[in-house]
Kinemage of the C-alpha trace (Angstrom):
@kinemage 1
@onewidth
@group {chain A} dominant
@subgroup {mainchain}
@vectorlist {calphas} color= white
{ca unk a 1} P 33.926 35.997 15.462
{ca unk a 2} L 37.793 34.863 14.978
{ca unk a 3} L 39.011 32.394 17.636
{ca unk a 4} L 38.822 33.223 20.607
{ca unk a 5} L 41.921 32.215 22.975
{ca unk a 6} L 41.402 32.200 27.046
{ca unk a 7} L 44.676 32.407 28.653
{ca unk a 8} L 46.675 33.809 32.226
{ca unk a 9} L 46.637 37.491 32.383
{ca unk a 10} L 50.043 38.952 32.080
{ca unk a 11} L 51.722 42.543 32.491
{ca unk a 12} L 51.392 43.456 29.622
{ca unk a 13} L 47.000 43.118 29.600
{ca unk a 14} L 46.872 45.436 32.603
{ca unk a 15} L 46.097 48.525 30.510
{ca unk a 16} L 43.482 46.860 28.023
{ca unk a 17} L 41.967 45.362 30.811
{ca unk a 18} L 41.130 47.940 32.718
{ca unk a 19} L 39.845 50.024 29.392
{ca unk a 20} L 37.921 46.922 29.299
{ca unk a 21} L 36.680 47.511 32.792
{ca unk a 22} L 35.911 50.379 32.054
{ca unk a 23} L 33.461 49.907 29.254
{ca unk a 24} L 31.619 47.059 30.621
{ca unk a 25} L 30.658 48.685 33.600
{ca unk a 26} L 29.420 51.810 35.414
{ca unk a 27} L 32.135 53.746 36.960
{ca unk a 28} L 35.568 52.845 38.134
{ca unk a 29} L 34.667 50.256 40.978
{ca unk a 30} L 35.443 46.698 39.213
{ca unk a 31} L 38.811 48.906 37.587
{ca unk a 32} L 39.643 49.827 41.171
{ca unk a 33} L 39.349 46.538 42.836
{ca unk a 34} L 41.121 44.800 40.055
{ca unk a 35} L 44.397 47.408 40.430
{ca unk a 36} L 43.461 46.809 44.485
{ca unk a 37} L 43.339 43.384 44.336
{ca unk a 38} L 46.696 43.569 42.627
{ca unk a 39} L 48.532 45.458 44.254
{ca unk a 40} L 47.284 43.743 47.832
{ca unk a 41} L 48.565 40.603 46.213
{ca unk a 42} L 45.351 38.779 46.579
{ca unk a 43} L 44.481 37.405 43.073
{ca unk a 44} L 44.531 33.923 42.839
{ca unk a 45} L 43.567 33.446 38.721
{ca unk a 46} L 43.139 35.916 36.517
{ca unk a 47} L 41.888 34.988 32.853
{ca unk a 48} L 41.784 36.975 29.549
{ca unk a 49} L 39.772 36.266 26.336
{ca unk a 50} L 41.624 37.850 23.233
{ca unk a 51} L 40.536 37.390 19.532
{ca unk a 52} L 42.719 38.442 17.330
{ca unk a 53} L 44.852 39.856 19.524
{ca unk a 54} L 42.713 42.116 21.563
{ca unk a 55} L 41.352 41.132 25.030
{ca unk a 56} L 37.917 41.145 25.357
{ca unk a 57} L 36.985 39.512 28.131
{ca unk a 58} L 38.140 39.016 31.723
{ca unk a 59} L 37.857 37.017 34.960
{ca unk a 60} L 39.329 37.501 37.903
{ca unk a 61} L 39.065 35.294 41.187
{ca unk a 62} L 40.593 36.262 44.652
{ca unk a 63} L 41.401 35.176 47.860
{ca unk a 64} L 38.339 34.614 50.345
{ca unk a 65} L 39.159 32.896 53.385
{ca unk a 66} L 36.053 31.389 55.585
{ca unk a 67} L 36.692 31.202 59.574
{ca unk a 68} L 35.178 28.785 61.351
{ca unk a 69} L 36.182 29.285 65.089
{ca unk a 70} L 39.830 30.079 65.415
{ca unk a 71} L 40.444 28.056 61.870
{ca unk a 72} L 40.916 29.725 58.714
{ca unk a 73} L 39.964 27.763 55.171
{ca unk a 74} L 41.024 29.457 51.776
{ca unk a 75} L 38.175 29.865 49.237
{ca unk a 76} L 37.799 32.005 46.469
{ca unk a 77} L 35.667 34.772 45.441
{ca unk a 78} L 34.629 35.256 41.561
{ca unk a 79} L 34.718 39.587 40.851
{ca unk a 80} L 34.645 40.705 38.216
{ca unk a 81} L 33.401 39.146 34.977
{ca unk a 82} L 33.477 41.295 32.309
{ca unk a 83} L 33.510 41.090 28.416
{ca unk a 84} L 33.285 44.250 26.200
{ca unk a 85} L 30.004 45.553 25.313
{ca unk a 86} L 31.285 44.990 21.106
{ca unk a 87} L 32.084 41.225 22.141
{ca unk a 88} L 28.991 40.449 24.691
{ca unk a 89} L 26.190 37.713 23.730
{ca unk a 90} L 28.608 35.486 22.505
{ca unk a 91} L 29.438 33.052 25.344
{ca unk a 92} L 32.877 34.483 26.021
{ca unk a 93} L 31.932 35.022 29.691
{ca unk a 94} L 30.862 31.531 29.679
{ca unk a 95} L 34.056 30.353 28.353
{ca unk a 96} L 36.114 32.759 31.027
{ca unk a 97} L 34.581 30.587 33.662
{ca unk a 98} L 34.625 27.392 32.756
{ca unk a 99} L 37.958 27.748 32.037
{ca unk a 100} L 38.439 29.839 35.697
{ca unk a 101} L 36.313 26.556 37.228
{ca unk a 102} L 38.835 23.930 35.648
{ca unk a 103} L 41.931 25.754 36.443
{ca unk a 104} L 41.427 26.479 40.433
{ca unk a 105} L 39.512 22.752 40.576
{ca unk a 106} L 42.559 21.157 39.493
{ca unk a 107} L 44.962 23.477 41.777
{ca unk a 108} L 43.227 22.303 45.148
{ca unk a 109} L 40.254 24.770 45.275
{ca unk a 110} L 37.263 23.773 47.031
{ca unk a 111} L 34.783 26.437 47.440
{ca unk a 112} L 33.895 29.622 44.972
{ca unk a 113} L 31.552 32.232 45.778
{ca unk a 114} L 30.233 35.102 44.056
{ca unk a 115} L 27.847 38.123 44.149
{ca unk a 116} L 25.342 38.161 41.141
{ca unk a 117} L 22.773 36.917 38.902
{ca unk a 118} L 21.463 33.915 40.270
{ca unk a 119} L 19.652 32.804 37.135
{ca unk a 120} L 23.015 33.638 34.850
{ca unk a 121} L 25.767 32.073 37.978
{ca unk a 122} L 23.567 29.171 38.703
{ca unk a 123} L 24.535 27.489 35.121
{ca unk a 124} L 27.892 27.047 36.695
{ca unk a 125} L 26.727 25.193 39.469
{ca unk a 126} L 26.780 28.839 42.012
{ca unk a 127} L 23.715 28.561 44.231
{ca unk a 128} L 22.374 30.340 47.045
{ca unk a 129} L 21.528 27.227 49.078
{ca unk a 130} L 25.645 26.652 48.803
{ca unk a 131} L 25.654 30.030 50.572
{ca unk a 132} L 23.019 31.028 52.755
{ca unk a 133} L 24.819 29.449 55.740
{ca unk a 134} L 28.165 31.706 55.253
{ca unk a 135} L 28.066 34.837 57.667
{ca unk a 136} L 28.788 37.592 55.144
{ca unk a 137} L 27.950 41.089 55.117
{ca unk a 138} L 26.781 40.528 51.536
{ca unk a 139} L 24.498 37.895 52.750
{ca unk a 140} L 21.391 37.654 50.148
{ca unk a 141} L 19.811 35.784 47.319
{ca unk a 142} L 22.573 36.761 44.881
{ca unk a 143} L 25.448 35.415 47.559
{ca unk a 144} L 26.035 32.481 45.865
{ca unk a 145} L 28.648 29.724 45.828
{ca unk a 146} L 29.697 26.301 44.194
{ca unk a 147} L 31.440 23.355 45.985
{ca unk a 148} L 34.317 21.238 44.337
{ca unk a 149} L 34.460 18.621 46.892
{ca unk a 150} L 32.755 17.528 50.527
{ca unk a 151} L 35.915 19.025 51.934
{ca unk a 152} L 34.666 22.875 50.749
{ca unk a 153} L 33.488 24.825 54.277
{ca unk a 154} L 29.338 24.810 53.868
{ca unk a 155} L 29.596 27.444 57.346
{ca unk a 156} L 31.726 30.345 58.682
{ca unk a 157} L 31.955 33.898 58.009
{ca unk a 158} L 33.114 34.858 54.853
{ca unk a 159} L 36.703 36.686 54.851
{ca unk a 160} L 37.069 39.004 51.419
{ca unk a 161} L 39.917 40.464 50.300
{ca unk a 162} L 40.502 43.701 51.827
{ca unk a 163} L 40.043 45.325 48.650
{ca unk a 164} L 36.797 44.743 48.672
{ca unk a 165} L 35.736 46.788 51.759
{ca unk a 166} L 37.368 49.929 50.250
{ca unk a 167} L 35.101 49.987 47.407
């Protein structure tokens, strides 16, 4: 594989990365909550891989609040992760979230969450046990999250992005 270069999403990647979307997944869900996302204005990173010039991979991390009482603390939630089905096996969606993790650590996150594959999230520090306290209509063994901090919320109900209840 050529060098591989993880970098902000701009404009012009919106079309490739919804083709890549596309292809990575079944259906038009993670497509429609990335344009959703969007166009709500609730994306707080969103990373591309390109090698030689074409993206093949993507992250994208939005805004999750967790409310505790009448206070509201901003978190973020990890959806979706996707690398092109030519480009998979190759730790690119590794890459896409370490870089993610470094990025939002050093701009005053404290608390990711995501909905997946324990065994594949957990080797970025997600775990359930982070979780299983947050109220959250996706409450379950794949809720997941990671703490950067002792200042991250470990309680609340979790607040998604609108976006996320239309899919």
């Amino acid at each position: 594989m050529s060098a591989l270069h993880i970098r902000p999403e701009t404009e012009g990647d919106r079309d490739a990365i919804h083709t890549l979307l596309l292809a990575a997944f079944d259906g038009d869900g993670e497509a429609g909550l990335v344009q959703s996302l969007r166009a709500d204005g609730d994306v707080v990173l969103s990373l591309v891989a390109e090698t030689e010039g074409v993206v093949c991979g993507h992250v994208l991390f939005s805004r999750l609040h967790v409310v505790i009482g009448d206070a509201r603390y901003p978190a973020v939630a990890l959806a979706p992760l996707a690398v092109s089905p030519a480009h998979q096996r190759q730790g690119i969606a590794a890459r896409l979230v370490e870089e993610a993790h470094r990025h939002l650590i050093n701009t005053g996150e404290t608390l990711s969450v995501v909905l997946g594959e324990p065994a594949y999230y957990g080797r970025f520090g997600y775990r359930h046990e982070d979780a299983a306290k947050f109220e959250s209509a996706y409450q379950c063994e794949a809720l997941q999250a990671v703490r950067w901090g002792d200042d991250a919320p470990s309680t609340g109900k979790l607040v998604y992005a609108s976006a996320f209840g239309r899919l």
